[in-house]
N, C-alpha and C positions, 0 to 999 in steps of 0.2 A: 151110648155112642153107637151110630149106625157105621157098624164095619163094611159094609157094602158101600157107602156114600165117601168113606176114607178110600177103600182100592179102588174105587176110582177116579177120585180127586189127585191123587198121588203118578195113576196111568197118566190123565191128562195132561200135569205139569210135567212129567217125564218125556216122555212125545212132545209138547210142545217144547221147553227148551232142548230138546235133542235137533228139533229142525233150527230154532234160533242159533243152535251155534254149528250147525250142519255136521252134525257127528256121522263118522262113518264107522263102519265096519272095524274092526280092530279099536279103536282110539275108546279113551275111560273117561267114564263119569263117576265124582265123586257122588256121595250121598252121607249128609248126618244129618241123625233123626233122633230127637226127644220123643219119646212116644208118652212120656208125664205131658208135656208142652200139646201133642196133642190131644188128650183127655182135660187139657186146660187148667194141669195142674203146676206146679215149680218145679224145672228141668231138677232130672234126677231123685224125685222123691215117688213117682205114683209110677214106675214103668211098667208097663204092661205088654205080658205074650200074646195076647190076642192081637192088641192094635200093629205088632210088631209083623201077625202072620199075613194078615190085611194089606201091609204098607208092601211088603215081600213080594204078595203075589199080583200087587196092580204094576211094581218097579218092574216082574220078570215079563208081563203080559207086554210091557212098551219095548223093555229091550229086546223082548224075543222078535219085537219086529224089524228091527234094525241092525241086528249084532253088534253094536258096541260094548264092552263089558263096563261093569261098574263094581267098584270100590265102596265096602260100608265103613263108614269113622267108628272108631271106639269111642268112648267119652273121655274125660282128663284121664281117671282112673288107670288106663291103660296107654295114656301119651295120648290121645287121637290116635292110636296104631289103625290101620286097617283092615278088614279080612276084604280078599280078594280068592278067584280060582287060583291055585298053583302055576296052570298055565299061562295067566297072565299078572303074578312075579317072576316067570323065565323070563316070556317076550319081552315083559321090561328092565331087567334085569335087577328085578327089587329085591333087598337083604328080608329073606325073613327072622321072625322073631320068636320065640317060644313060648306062647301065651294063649290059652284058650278064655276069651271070651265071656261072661256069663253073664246073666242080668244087672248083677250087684257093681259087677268089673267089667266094662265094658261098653254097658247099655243092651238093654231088650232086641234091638232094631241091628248090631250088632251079632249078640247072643244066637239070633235066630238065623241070621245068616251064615252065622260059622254052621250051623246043623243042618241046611239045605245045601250049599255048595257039593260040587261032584266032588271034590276036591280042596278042600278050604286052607287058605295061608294065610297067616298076619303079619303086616309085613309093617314098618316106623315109618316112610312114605312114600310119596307118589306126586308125581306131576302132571294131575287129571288137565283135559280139554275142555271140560264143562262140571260143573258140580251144583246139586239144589240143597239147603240148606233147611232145615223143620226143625223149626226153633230155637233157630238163634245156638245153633254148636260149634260156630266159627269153621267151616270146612277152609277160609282162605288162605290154610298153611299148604292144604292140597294141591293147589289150582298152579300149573302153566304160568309165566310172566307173558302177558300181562292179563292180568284180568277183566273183564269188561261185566256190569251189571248186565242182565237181563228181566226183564217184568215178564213172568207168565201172568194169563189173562188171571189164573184162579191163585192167588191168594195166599190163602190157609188151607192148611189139609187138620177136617177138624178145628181145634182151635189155636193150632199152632202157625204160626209166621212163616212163609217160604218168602223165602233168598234165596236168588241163582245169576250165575255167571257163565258164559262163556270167558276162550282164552283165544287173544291172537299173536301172531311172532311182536317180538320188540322191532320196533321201527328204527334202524339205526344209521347214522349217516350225518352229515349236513344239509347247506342251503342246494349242492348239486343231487342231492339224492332222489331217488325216483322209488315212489312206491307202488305206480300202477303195473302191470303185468306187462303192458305194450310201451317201453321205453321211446322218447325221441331218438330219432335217428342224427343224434350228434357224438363225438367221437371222447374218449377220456385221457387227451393228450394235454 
């Protein structure tokens, strides 16, 4: 497996749905990742620390361009919990949880992240803005109402399936409701 061809398959889909769903500064993206599923193997049987270190450092190369933070999923084994910075389970106000991580519990792509953060916290969930999915780990428990697919141009990272979303507000209202920015100038008597 060419680890170079992974960190940057993984940059480019990250960057690209980051502009699809116009992430800013502050706002979270989820991220769950099979790194079996990327070796091409059956989620949860073949994870790997390499593919895991690969996937880390093409995710921090797009967010460091942006500053939006991003969230890694656990695998079932630990709920889907999350590891996020500590500093954004305050600004969100996320319950953490007392669990560290490890290959076996948790997932690799997980694992690794709890060991690189300035400051690592696992927190049971989140209400990401956008999230990319590598292979099939169901991130849609993470995601904002309402979700909306996105197609980045590439694919697969490796040989694993990406799936991603952006989220936008719920549309709520009736037949008088107005969803563009610039309302008619009529009156709600």
């Amino acid at each position: 497996m060419d680890l170079s061809a992974i960190e940057k398959q993984i940059s480019d889909i990250v960057e690209e749905v980051a502009d699809m769903a116009e992430l800013a500064a502050g706002q979270l993206m989820v991220i769950g990742c099979s790194t079996s599923e990327v070796l091409g193997e059956h989620i949860g049987k073949a994870g790997s620390q390499d593919v895991a270190k690969a996937l880390y450092r093409g995710i921090q190369s797009a967010v460091g361009k942006r500053g939006f933070a991003v969230a890694f999923q656990c695998c079932e084994h630990l709920n889907r919990a999350l590891v996020v910075e500590r500093e954004v389970a305050l600004r969100y106000g996320l319950e953490e949880v007392s669990v560290v991580p490890v290959p076996t519990a948790g997932g690799s792509m997980a694992a690794h992240a709890f060991t690189q953060f300035t400051d690592a916290a696992v927190v049971e969930e989140i209400r990401a803005h956008a999230g990319i999915d590598i292979g099939h780990t169901l991130i849609g428990m993470h995601l904002k109402h309402v979700a909306v697919p996105v197609r980045p141009t590439q694919r697969l990272v490796g040989q694993a399936h990406v799936t991603a979303a952006r989220t936008r507000p719920k549309l709520i209202g009736g037949p008088r409701a107005v969803y563009e920015k610039t309302p008619p100038n009529e009156s709600c008597t």
